[in-house]
C-alpha positions in Angstrom: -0.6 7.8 16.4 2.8 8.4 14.7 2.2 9.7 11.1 3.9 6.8 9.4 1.4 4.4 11.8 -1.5 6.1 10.2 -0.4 5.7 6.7 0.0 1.7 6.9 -3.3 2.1 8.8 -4.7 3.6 5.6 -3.2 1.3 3.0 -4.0 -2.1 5.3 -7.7 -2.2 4.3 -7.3 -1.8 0.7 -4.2 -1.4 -2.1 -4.4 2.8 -2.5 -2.5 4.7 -4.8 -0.2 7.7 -3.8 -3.0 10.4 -4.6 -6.2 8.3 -3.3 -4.3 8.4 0.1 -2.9 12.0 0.1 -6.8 12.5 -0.6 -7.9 10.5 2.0 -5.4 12.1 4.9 -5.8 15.4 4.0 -2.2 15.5 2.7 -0.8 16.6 0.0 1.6 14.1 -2.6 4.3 16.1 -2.0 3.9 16.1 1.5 3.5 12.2 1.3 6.1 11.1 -0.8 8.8 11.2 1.4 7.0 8.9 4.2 6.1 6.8 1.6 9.6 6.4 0.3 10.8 6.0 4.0 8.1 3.2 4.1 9.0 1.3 1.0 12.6 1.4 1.9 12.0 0.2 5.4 9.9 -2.6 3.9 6.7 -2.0 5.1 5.0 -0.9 1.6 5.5 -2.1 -1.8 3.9 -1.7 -5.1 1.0 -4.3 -5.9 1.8 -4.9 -9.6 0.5 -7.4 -11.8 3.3 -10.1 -13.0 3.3 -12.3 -16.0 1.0 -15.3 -14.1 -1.1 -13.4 -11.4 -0.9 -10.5 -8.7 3.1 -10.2 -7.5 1.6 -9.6 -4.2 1.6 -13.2 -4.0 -1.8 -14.7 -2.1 -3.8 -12.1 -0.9 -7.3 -12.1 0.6 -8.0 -8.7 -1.1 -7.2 -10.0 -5.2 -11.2 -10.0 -5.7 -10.9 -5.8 -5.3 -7.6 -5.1 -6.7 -7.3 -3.3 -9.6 -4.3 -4.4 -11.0 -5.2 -7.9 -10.3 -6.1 -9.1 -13.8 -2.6 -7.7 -16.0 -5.2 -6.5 -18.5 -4.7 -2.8 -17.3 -1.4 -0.4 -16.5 -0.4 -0.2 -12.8 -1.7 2.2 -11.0 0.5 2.4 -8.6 -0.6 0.9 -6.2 0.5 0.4 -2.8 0.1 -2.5 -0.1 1.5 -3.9 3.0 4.5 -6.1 3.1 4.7 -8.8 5.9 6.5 -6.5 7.8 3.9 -3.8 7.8 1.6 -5.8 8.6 3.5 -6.9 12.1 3.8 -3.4 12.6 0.3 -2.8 13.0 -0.3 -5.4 14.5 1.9 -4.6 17.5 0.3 -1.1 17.3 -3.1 -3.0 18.0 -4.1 -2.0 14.1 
């Protein structure tokens, strides 16, 4: 699977920060922060901030675990699938 494939893989189940997924792919930030700038600029991630009345995510099914639901705390920074991403894996049978 194509690098970039298994990083969208990784944030799909669950809104991960930069280090929690360099953690969890044995990478390092460094080595990650480029594909995940080529990522967010292709549209596929964004940051999953909270915004003055509720998640900026819009709806999503995964609000009840995300940290930065409630506004009460400073964003993480968080990362999460865009529509697009989501198509993406999806033709990649993700």
């Amino acid at each position: 699977m194509a690098p970039l494939a298994v990083i969208l893989r990784a944030v799909a189940g669950e809104p991960r920060t930069p280090t929690e997924l360099a953690r969890d792919l044995g990478s390092s930030e460094a080595a990650l922060s480029g594909m995940l700038r080529t990522l967010q600029t292709g549209g596929y991630v964004q940051e999953a901030m909270p915004a003055a009345d509720g998640c900026s995510c819009g709806p999503c099914a995964l609000k009840s675990m995300c940290r930065n639901a409630d506004g009460e705390t400073a964003p993480l920074g968080l990362l999460r699938l865009t529509p697009r991403g989501e198509a993406y894996l999806g033709r990649m049978g993700g």
